[in-house]
Backbone as a printed PyTorch tensor [residue, N CA C, xyz], in Angstrom:
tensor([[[  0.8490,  -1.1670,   0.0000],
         [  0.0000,   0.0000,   0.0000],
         [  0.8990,   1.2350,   0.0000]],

        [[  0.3300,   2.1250,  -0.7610],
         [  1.1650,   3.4270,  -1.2190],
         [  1.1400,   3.9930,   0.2440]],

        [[  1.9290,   4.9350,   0.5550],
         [  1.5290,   6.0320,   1.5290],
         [  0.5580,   7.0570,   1.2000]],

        [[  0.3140,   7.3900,   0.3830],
         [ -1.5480,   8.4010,  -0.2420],
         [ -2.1190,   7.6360,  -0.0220]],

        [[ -1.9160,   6.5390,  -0.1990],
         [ -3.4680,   5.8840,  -0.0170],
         [ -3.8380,   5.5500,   1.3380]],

        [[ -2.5810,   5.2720,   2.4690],
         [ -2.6840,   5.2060,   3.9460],
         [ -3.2350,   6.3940,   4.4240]],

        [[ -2.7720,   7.7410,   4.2300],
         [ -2.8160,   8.6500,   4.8100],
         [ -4.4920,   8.7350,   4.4280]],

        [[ -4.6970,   8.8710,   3.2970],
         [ -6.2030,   9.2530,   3.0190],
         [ -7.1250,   8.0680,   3.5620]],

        [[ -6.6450,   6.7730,   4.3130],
         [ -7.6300,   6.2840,   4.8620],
         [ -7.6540,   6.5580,   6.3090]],

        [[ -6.5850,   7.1360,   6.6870],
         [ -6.1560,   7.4230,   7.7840],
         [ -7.3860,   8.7640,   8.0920]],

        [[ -6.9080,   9.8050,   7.0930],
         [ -7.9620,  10.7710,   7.2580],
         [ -9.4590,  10.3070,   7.3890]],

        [[ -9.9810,   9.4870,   6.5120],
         [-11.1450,   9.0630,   6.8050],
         [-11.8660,   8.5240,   7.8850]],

        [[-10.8600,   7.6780,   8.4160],
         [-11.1160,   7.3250,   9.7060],
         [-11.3010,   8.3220,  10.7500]],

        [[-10.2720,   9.1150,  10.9460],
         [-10.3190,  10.4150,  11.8440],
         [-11.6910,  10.7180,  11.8030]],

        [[-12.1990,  11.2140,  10.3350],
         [-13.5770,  11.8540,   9.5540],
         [-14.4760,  10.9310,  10.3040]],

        [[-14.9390,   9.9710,  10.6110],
         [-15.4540,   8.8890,  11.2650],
         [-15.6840,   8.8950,  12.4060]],

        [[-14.5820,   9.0820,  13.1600],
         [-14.6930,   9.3340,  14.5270],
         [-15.1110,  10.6830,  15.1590]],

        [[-14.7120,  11.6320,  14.1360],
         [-15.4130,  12.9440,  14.4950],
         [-16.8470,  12.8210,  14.6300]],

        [[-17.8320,  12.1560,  13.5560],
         [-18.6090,  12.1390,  13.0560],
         [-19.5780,  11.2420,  14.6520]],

        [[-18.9520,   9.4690,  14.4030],
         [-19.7360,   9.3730,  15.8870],
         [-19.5340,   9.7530,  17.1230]],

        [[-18.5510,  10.8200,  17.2760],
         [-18.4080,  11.6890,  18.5330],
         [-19.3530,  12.8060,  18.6530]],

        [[-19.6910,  13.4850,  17.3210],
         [-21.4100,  14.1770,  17.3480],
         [-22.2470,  13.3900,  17.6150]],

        [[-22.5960,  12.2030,  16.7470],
         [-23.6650,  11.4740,  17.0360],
         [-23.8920,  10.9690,  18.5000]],

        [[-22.7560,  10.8620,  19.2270],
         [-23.2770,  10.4410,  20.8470],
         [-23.1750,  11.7730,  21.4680]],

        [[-22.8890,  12.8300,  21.4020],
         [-23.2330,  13.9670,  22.0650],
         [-24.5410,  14.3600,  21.8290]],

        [[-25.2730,  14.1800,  20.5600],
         [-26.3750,  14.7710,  20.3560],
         [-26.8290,  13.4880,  20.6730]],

        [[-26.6290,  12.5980,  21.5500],
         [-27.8910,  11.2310,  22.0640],
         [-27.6340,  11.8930,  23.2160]],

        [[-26.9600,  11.8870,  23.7800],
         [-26.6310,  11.5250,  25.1120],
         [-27.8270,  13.0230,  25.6260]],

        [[-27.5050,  14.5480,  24.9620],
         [-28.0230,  15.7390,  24.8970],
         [-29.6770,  15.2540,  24.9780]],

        [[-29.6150,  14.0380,  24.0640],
         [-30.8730,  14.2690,  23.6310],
         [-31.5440,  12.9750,  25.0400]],

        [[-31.3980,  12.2400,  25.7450],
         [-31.8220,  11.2340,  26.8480],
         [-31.3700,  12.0300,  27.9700]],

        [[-30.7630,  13.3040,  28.1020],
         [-30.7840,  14.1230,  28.9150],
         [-32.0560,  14.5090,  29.0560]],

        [[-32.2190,  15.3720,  27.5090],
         [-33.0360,  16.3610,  28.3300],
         [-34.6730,  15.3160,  28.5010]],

        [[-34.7560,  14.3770,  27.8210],
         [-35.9360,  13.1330,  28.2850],
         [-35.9430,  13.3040,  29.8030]],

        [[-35.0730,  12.9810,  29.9210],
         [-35.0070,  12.5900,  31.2500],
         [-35.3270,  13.7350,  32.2750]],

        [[-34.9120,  14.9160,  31.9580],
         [-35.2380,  16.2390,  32.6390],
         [-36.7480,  16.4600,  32.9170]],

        [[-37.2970,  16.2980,  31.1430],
         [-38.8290,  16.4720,  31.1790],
         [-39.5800,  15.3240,  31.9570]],

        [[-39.2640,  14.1920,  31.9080],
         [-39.9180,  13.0300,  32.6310],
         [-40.1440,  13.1210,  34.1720]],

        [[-38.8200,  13.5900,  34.3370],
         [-38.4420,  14.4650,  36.2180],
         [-39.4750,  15.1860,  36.3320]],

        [[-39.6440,  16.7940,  35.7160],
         [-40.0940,  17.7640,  35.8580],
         [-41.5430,  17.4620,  35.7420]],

        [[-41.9850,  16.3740,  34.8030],
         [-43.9400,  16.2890,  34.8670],
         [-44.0490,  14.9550,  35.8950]],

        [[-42.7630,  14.6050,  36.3820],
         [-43.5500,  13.5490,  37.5180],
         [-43.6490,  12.3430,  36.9260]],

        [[-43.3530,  11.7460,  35.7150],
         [-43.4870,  10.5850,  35.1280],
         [-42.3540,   9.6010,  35.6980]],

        [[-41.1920,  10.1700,  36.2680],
         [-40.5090,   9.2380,  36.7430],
         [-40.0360,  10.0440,  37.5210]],

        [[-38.7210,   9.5820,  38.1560],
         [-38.2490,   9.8620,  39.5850],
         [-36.5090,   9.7010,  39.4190]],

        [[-36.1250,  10.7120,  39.9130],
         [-34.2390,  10.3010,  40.2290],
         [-33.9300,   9.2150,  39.8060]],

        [[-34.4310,   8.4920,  40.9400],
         [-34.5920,   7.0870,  41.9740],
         [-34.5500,   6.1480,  41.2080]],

        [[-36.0810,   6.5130,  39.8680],
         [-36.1610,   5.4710,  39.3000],
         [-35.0300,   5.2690,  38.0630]],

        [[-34.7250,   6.5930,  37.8010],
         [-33.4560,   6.2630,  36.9910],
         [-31.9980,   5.1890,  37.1110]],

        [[-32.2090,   6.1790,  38.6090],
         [-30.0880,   5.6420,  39.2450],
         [-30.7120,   3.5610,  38.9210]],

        [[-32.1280,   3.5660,  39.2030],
         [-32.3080,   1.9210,  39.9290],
         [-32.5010,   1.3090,  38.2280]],

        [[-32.6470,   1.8240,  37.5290],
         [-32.6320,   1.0920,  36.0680],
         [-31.3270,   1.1980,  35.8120]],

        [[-30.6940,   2.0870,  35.8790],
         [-29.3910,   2.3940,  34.8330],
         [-28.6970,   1.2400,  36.1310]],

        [[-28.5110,   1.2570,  36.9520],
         [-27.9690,   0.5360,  37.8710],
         [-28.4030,  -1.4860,  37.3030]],

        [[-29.5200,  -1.5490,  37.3930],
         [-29.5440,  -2.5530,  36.5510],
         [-29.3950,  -3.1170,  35.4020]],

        [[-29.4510,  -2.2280,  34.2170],
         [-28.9480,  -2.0590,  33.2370],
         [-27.8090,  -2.1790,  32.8090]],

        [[-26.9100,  -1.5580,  34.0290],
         [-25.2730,  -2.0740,  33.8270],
         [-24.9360,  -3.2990,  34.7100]],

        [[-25.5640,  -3.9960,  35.6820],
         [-25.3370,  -5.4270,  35.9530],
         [-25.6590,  -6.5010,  34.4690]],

        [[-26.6710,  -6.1600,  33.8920],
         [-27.1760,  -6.9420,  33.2580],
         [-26.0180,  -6.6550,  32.2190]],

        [[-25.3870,  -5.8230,  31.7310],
         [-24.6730,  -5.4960,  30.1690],
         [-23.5420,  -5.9850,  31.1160]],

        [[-22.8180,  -6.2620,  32.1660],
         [-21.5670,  -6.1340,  32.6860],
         [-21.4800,  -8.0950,  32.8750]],

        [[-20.1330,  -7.8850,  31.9100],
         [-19.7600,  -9.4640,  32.5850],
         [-19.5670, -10.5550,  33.3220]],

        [[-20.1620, -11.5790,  33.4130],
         [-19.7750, -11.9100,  35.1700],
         [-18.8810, -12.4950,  35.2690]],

        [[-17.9250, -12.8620,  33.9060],
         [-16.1530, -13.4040,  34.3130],
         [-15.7990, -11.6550,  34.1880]],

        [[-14.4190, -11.2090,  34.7370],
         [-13.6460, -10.0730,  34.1190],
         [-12.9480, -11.1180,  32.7810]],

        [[-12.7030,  -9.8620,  31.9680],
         [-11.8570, -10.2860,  30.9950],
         [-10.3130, -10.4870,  31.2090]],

        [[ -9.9400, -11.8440,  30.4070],
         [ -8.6250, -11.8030,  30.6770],
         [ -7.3290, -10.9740,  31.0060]],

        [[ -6.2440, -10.6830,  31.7610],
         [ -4.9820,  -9.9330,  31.5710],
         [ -5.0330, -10.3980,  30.4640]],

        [[ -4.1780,  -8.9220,  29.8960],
         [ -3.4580,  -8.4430,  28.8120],
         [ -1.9520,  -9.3150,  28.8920]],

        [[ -2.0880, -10.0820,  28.1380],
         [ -0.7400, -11.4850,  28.1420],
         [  0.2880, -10.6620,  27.7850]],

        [[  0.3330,  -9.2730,  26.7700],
         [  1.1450,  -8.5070,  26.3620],
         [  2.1450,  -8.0940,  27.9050]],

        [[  3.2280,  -8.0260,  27.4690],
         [  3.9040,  -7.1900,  29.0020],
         [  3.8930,  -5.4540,  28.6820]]])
């Protein structure tokens, strides 16, 4: 592989990562402010958040850890 042709995939990639680094700011912005309005009319609670997201990450979280890094 040429070096133009590395570099310009190189750039693309960068282009990529810029790209889903907006896309999760404008989620994250956007299950914020859900979550604000849901608070504010009473549809849910702090509480009930911390106790989902809290379960939510037992359930997504592994129950071996993943191996050491064999690398030194």
């Amino acid at each position: 592989m040429n070096r133009i042709t590395n570099h310009l995939e190189q750039i693309d990639l960068i282009g990529k990562l810029a790209d889903l680094k907006n896309a999760h700011y404008q989620n994250a912005l956007m299950v914020s402010a859900l979550i604000e309005v849901l608070v504010e009319k009473g549809i849910i609670t702090a509480q009930d958040i911390a106790t989902m997201s809290s379960s939510l990450d037992a359930a997504f979280t592994p129950a071996t850890p993943y191996p050491a890094d064999p690398t030194p």
